[in-house]
Legacy VTK file of the C-alpha trace (Angstrom):
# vtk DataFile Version 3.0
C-alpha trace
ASCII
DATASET POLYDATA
POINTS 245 float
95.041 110.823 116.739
92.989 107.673 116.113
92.081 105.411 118.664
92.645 102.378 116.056
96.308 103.728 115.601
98.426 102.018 118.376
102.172 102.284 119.088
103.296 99.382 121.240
105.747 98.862 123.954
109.245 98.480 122.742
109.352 94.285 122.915
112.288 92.254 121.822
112.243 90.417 118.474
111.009 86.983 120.289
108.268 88.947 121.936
106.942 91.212 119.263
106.885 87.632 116.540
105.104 86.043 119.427
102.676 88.323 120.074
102.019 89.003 116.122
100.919 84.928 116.197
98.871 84.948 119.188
96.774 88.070 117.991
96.334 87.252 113.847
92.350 86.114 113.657
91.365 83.258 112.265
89.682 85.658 109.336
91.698 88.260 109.443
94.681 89.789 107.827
98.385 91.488 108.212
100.305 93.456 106.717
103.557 92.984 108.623
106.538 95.741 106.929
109.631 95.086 108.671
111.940 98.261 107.748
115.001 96.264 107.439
116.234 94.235 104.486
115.169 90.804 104.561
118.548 89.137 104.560
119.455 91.088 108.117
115.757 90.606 109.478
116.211 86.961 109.221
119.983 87.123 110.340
118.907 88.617 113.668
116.010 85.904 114.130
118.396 83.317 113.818
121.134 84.932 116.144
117.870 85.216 118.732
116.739 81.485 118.056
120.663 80.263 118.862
121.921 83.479 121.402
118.898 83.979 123.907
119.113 85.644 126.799
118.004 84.156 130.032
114.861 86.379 130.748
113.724 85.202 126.772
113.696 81.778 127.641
109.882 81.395 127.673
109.766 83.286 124.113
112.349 81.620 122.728
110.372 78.421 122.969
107.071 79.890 121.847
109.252 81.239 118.868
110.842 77.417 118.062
107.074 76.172 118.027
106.428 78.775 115.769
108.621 77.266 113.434
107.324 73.882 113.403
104.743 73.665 110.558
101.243 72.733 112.254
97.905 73.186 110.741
97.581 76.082 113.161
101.021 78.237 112.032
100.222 77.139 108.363
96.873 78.900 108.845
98.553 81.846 110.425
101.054 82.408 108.188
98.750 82.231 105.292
96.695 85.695 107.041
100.283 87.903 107.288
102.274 89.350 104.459
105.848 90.308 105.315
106.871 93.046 103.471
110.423 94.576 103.815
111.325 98.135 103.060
115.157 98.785 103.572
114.947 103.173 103.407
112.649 105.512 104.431
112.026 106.189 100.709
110.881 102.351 100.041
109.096 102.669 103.391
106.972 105.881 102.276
106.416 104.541 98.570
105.034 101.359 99.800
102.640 102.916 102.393
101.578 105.603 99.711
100.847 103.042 96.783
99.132 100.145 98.917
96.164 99.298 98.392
93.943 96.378 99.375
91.403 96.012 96.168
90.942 93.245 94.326
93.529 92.667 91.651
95.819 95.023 92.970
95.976 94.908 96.455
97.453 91.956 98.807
94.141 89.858 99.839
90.797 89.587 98.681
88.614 92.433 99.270
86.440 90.424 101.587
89.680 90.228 104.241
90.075 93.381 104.149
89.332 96.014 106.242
87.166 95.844 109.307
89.815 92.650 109.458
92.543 94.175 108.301
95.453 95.300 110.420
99.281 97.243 109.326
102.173 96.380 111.439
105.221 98.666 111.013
108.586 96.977 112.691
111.255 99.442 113.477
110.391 102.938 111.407
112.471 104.900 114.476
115.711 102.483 113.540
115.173 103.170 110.043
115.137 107.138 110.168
118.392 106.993 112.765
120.576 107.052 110.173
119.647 109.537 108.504
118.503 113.146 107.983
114.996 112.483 108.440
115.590 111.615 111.929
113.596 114.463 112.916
109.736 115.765 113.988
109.964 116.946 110.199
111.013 113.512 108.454
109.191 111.003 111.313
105.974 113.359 110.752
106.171 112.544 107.422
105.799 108.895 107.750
104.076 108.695 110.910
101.634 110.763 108.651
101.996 108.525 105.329
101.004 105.295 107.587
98.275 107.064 109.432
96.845 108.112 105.890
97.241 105.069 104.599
95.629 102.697 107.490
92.665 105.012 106.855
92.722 105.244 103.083
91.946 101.501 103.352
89.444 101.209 106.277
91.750 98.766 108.401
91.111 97.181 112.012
93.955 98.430 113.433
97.758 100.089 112.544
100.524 99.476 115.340
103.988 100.578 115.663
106.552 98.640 117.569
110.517 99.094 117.512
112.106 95.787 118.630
114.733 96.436 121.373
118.169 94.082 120.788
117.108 94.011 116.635
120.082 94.977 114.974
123.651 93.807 115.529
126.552 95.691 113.938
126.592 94.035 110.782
123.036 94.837 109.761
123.950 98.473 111.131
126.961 98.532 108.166
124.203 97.022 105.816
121.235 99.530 106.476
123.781 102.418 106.459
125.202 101.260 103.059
121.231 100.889 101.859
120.893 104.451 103.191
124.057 106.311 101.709
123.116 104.717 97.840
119.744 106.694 98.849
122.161 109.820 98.576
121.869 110.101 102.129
123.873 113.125 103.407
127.109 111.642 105.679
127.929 113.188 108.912
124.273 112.784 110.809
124.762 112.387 114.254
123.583 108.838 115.154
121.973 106.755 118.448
122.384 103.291 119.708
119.054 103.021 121.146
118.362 99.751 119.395
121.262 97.978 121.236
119.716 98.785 124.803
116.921 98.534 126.647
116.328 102.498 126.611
112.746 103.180 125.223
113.724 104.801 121.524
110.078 107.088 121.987
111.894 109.035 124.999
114.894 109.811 121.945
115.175 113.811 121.425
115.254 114.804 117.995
115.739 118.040 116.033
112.423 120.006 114.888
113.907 120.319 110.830
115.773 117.296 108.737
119.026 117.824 109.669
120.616 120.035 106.833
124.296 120.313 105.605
124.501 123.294 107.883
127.478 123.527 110.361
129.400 125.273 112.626
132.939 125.149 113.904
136.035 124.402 112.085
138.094 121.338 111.494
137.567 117.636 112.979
135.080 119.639 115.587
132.492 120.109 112.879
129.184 118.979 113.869
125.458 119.317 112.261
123.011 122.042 112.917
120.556 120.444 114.675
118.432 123.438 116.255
115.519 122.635 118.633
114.438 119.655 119.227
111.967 117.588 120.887
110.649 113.560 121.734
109.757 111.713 119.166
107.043 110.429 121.486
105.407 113.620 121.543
105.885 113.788 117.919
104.093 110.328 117.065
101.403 111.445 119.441
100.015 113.500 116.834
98.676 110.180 115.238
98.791 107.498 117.783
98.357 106.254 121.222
100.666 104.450 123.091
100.055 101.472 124.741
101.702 100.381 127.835
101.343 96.407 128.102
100.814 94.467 125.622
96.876 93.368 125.605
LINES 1 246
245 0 1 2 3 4 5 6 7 8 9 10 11 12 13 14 15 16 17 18 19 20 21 22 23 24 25 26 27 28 29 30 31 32 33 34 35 36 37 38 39 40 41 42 43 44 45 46 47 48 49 50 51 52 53 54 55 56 57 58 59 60 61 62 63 64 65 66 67 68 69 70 71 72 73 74 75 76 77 78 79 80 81 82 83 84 85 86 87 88 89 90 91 92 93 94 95 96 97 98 99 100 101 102 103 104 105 106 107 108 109 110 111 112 113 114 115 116 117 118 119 120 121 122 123 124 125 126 127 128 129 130 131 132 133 134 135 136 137 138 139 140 141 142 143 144 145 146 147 148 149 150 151 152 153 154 155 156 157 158 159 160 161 162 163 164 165 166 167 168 169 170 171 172 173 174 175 176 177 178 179 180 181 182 183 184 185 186 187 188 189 190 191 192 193 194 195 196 197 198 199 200 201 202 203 204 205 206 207 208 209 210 211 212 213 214 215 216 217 218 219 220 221 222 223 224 225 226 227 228 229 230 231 232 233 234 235 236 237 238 239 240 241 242 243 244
């Protein structure tokens, strides 16, 4: 586990864009990878800016002058990169091939590093869906973004999974994305993302969940096995902080 390798509080889309503004340095640089597609991330930003709840108020706002184009957000937004990776596959290709040189990376090689930082947005929602929802297949990426924050010498890699992100349309979207990606069909599936129960507390089975079954009929489930929290699996290669700083 590296100190530099930080997995935030769940936040709600509002908060987590907020927060991503009122950290980026002046001379620094992000890498922001939402794992969504970029049609349904900006669908649910607009359903926040026009559906708030009451307790969002106050991020709403800061969201709305976020929007507005000031010198200050023009400077911001020229420091992040939004990249969007739709399947876990995308999600681990991406992480395996960046790189942050000259000519082939994102920024010029004097923003990077020491100023660098790697934002992954929703990796847990991603993997639901799927088989990989497991220690095995979130080890696997958990491990690909660790390797990769490293391989590069950045400031700092968080995780964050935004509470209230997806509505049931992107759901039917990412699940389409996912079954193209000769997903196997029939993997149990959570709804963490539509409350405010903390997705790291989430048990999940110790293997990928295999075409392995038991039972007969309509009562056919998956093999699952052992399991365990995924926050105990992520711990392997991050800390978890519990306010935002």
């Amino acid at each position: 586990m590296s100190t530099k390798n930080i997995i935030l509080p769940p936040l709600t889309l509002p908060e987590f864009l907020c927060h991503v503004a009122d950290t980026q340095p002046d001379s620094g640089v992000t890498i922001l990878i939402i794992c969504s597609t970029r049609e349904a991330f900006l669908g649910t930003l607009s359903q926040a800016l026009t559906e708030q709840q009451p307790e969002e108020a106050k991020e709403i706002e800061a969201l709305r002058r976020l929007t507005v184009p000031t010198l200050q957000n023009l400077l911001t937004a020229k420091h992040i990169k939004v990249v969007f990776c739709a399947t876990v596959q995308h999600l681990l290709a991406y992480l395996t091939g960046l790189q942050l040189e000259e000519g082939r990376g994102v920024f010029r090689p004097e923003s990077t590093g020491a100023n660098a930082r790697i934002i992954v947005v929703n990796p847990l929602t991603l993997h639901i869906h799927t088989p990989l929802y497991s220690a095995q297949g979130l080890s696997r990426t958990f491990a690909a973004a660790a390797e990769a924050a490293s391989r590069e010498g950045v400031a700092k890699l968080l995780v964050v999974e935004c509470i209230r992100m997806h509505g049931d349309d992107e759901m039917d979207q990412m699940e389409g994305l996912e079954s193209l990606a000769t997903v196997e069909e029939g993997t149990e599936q959570s709804s963490f993302t539509r409350d405010n129960h903390d997705p790291w507390e989430e048990e999940v089975p110790i293997l990928n969940v295999s075409a392995r079954r038991f039972g007969s009929g309509g009562s056919e489930r998956l093999w699952a096995g052992r399991t365990v929290k995924v926050k105990r699996v992520a711990a392997r290669w991050f800390r978890f902080q519990q306010k935002l700083a």
